[in-house]
C-alpha positions as CSV (number, residue, x, y, z in Angstrom):
1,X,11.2,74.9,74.2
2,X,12.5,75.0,77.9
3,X,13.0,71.4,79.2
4,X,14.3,70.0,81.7
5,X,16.3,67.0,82.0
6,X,17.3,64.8,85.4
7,X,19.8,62.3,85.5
8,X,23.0,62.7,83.3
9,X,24.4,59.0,83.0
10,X,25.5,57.0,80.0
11,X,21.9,56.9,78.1
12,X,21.0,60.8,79.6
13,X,23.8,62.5,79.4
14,X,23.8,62.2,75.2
15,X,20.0,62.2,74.9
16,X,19.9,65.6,76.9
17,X,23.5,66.8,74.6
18,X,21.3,65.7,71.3
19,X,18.3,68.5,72.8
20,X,20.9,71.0,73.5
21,X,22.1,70.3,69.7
22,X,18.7,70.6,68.2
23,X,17.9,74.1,69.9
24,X,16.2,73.0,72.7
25,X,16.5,75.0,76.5
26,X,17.7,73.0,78.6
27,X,18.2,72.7,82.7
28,X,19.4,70.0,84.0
29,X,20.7,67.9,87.4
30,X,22.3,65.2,88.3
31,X,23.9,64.1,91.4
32,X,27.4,64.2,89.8
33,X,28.3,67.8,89.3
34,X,31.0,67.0,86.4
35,X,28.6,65.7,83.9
36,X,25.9,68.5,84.9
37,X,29.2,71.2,84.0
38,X,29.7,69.4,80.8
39,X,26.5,70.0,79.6
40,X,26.6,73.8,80.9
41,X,29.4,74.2,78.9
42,X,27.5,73.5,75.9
43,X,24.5,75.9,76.9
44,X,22.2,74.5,79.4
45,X,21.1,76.0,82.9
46,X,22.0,73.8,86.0
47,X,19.8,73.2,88.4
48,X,20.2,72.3,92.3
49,X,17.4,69.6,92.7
50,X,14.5,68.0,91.0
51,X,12.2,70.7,91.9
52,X,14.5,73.3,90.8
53,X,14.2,72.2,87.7
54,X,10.9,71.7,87.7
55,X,10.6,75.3,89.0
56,X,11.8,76.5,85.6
57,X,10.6,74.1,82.9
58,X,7.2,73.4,82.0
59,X,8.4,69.3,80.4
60,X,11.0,67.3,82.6
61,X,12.5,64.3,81.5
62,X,14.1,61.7,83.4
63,X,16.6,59.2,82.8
64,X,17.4,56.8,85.9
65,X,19.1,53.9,87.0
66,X,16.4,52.5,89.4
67,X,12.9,52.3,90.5
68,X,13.6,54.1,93.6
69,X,14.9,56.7,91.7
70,X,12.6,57.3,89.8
71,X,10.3,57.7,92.6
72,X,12.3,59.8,94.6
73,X,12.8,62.4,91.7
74,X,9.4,62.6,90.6
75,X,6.9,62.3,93.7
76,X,10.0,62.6,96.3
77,X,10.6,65.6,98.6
78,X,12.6,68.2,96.8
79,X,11.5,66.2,93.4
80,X,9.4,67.0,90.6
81,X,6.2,67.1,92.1
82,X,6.8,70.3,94.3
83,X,7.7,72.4,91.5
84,X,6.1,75.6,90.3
85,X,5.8,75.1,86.9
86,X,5.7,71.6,85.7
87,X,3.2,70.3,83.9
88,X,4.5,67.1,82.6
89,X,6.9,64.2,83.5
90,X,8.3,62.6,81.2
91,X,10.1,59.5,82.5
92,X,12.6,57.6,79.9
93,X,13.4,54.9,82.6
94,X,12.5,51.3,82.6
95,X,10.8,50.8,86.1
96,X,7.9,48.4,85.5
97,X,4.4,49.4,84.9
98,X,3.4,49.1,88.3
99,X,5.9,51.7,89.4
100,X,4.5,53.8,86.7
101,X,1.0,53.6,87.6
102,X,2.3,55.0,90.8
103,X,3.5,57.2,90.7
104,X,0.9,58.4,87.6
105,X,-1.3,58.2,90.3
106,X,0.6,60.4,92.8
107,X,1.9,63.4,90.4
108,X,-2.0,63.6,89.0
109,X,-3.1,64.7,92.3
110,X,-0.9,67.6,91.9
111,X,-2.2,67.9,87.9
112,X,0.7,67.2,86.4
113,X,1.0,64.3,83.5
114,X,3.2,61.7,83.5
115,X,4.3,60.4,80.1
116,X,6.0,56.9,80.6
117,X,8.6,56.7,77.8
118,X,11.2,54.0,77.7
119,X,13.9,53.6,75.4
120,X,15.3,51.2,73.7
121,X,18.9,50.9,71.5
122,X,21.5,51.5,74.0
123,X,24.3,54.0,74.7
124,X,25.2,54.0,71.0
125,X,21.4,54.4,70.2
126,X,21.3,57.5,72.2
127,X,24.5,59.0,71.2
128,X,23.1,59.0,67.7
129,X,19.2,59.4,68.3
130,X,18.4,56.0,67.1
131,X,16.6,55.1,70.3
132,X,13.0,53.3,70.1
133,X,10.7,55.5,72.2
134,X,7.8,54.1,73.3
135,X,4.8,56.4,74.9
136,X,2.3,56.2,77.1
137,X,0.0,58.6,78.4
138,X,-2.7,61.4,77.0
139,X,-2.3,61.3,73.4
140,X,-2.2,65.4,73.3
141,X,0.7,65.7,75.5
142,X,2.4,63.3,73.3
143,X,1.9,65.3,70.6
144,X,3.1,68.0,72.6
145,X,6.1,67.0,73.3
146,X,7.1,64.7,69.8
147,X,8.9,67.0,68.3
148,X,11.5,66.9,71.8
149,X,11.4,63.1,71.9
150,X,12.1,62.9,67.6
151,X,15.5,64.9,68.8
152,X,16.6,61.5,71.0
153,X,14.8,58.4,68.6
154,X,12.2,57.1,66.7
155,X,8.4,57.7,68.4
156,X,5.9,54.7,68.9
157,X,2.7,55.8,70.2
158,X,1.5,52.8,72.9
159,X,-1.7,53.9,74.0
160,X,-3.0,56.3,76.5
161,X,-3.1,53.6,79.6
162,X,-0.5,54.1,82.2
163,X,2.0,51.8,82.5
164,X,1.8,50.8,79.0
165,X,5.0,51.6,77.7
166,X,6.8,49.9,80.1
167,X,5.3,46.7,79.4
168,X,6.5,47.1,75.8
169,X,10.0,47.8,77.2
170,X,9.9,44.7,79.5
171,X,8.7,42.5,76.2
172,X,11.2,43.9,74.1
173,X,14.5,43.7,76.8
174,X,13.2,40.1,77.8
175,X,13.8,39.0,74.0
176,X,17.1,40.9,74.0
177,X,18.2,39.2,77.0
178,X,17.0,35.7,75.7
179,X,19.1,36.2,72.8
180,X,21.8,36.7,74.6
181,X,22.3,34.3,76.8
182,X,20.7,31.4,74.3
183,X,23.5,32.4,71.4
184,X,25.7,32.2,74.4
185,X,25.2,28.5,74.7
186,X,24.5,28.1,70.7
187,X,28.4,29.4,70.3
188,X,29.3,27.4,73.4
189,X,28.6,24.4,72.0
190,X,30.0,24.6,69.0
191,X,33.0,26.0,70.3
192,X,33.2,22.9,72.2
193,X,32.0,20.4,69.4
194,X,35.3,22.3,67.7
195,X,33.7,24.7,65.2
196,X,35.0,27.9,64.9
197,X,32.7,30.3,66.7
198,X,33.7,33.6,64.1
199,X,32.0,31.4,61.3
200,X,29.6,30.4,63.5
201,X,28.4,33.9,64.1
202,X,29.1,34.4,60.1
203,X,26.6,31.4,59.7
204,X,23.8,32.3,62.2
205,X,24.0,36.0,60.8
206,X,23.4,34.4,57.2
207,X,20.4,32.2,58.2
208,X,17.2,31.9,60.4
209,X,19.2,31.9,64.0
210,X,20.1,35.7,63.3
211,X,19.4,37.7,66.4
212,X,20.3,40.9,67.7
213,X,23.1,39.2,69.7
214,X,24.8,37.5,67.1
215,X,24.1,40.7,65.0
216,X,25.8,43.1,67.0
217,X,26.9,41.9,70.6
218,X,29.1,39.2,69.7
219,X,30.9,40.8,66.7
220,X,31.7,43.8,68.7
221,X,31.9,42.5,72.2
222,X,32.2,39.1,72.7
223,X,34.1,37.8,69.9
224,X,37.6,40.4,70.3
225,X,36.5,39.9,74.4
226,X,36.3,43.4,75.0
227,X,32.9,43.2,76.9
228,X,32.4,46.6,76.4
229,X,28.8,47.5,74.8
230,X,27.6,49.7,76.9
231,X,24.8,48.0,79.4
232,X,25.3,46.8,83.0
233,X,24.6,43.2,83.9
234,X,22.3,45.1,86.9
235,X,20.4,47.0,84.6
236,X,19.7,43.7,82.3
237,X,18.7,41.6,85.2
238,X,16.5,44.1,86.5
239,X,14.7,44.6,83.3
240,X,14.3,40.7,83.4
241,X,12.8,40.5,87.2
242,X,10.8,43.1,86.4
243,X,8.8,41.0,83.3
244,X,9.0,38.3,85.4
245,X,6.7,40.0,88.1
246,X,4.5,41.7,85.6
247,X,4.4,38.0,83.4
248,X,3.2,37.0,86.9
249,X,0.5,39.9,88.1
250,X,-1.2,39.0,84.2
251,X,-1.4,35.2,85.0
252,X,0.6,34.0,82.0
253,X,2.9,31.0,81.5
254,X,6.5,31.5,82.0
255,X,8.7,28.4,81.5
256,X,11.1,30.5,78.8
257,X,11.0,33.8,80.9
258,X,11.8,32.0,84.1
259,X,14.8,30.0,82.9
260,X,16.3,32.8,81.2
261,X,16.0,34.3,84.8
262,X,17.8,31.6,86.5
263,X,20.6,32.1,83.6
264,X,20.8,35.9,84.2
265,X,20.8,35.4,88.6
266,X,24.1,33.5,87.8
267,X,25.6,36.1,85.3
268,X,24.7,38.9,88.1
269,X,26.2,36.5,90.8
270,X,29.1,35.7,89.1
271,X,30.1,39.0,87.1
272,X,28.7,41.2,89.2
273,X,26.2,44.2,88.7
274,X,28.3,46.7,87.0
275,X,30.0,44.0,84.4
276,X,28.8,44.3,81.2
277,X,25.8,42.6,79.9
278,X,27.6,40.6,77.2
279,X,29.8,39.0,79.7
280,X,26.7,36.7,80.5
281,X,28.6,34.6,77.9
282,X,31.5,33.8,80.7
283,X,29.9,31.7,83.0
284,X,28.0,29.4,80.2
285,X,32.0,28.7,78.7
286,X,33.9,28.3,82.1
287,X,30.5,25.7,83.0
288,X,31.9,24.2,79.7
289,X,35.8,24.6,80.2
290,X,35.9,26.5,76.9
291,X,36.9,30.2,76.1
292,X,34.8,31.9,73.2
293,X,37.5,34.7,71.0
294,X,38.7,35.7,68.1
295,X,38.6,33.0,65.3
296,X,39.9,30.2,67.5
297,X,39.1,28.3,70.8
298,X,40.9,27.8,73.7
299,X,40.7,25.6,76.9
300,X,39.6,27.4,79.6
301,X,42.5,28.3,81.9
């Protein structure tokens, strides 16, 4: 099947080398012309603009950084929606479901489907094809296109409303980001009380507090402080603003999500957008005056 495939960053560039892999045409662009030659160098067609690549492929995929982006590509001039022979859009961003109603809304005028489809499981996620998928949009250009989106993760049909995959992206990254920054203060704490914060992970992992934090992020990126797991600080908070708003549009109760907010504006003001996500931990211990590594504990210098 020809496909195209826009933006080649960390999660697109191995979700769109796992399609070349599997047999799959591929054209693709990106604003940085190195990763678009890497990928020609394993097969695929490269493309001068959204709507070039639109132009040639019937399915576009999209993986980008922002909501503006995302925009711009699909309903932008030069983007998506000008091309010849697209018929469907299939956008693997997290951009709220507002944004995706939008710009729904905008590409049907020019008949073409928009298939909202976040992911979910990280650079390593994608590397491997692990990623959680989650669809929205008519259920026969789902099933379409599943045997594409079975190349880059595991498929969960949401429903046929637009929008409604990105409000199961925005649940599930507000939980990841709540565990983050809550086993942040959990290790904290007992780093401060004196415990030794590998056995508290050991412990946590054993028992009832086991989250995907303590699981994965602190064992590979917090504890030997490499703060190197693959997801901007930017990306997280933005994920997080964006349930807040649509926590708010629904009417609901948010005394959890809007402190975990507060926690995650100081971790973007203090690391700075492009620091890793698990360096969230870094302003909870210098607050403290402890630093979090290895087996021991140190004072904060």
């Amino acid at each position: 099947m020809d496909i195209g495939f826009i933006g080649l960053g960390k999660m697109g560039f191995p979700m769109a080398r796992r399609l070349i892999e599997a047999g799959h045409r591929l054209v693709v662009h990106d604003q940085r012309k190195e990763a678009i030659d890497k990928l020609v160098a394993l097969g695929a067609v490269a493309a001068s603009s959204p709507k070039d690549v639109a132009d040639r492929a019937e399915t576009v995929l999209a993986s980008l950084p922002s909501l503006q982006a995302s925009l711009e590509v699909a309903t932008g001039a030069d983007g998506v929606i000008e091309g010849a022979r697209v018929k469907r859009f299939v956008d693997l961003s997290t951009v709220g479901s507002q944004m995706a109603v939008r710009i729904h809304g905008l590409l049907a005028k020019r008949n073409i489907v928009q298939l909202d489809s976040p992911v979910s499981g990280g650079v390593g996620g994608a590397e491997k094809g692990t990623l959680a998928v989650m669809v929205s949009g008519p259920r026969a250009d789902f099933e379409a296109i599943k045997p594409v989106l079975a190349v880059i993760g595991k498929l969960f049909f949401i429903g046929e409303k637009p929008g409604s995959g990105q409000t199961m992206k925005l649940a599930n990254n507000f939980l990841s980001a709540t565990a983050m920054v809550a086993t942040s203060e959990a290790i904290v704490m007992g780093v401060k009380a004196g415990l030794d914060p590998a056995v508290m992970i050991e412990v946590i992992n054993a028992g009832s507090g086991m989250n995907t934090a303590s699981r994965d992020k602190f064992p590979r990126s917090v504890l030997p402080r490499s703060f190197d797991f693959g997801f901007a600080t930017g990306l997280m908070v933005k994920d997080v603003r964006l349930c807040l708003d649509e926590m708010k549009s629904l009417g609901l109760s948010m005394e959890v999500a809007e402190a975990v907010g507060r926690l995650w504006e100081t971790v973007i003001r203090d690391m700075g957008a492009e620091s890793d996500f698990t360096s969230a931990i870094k302003p909870i211990e210098q607050a403290a005056g402890v630093v979090v590594g290895g087996t021991t504990a140190r004072a904060a210098e």
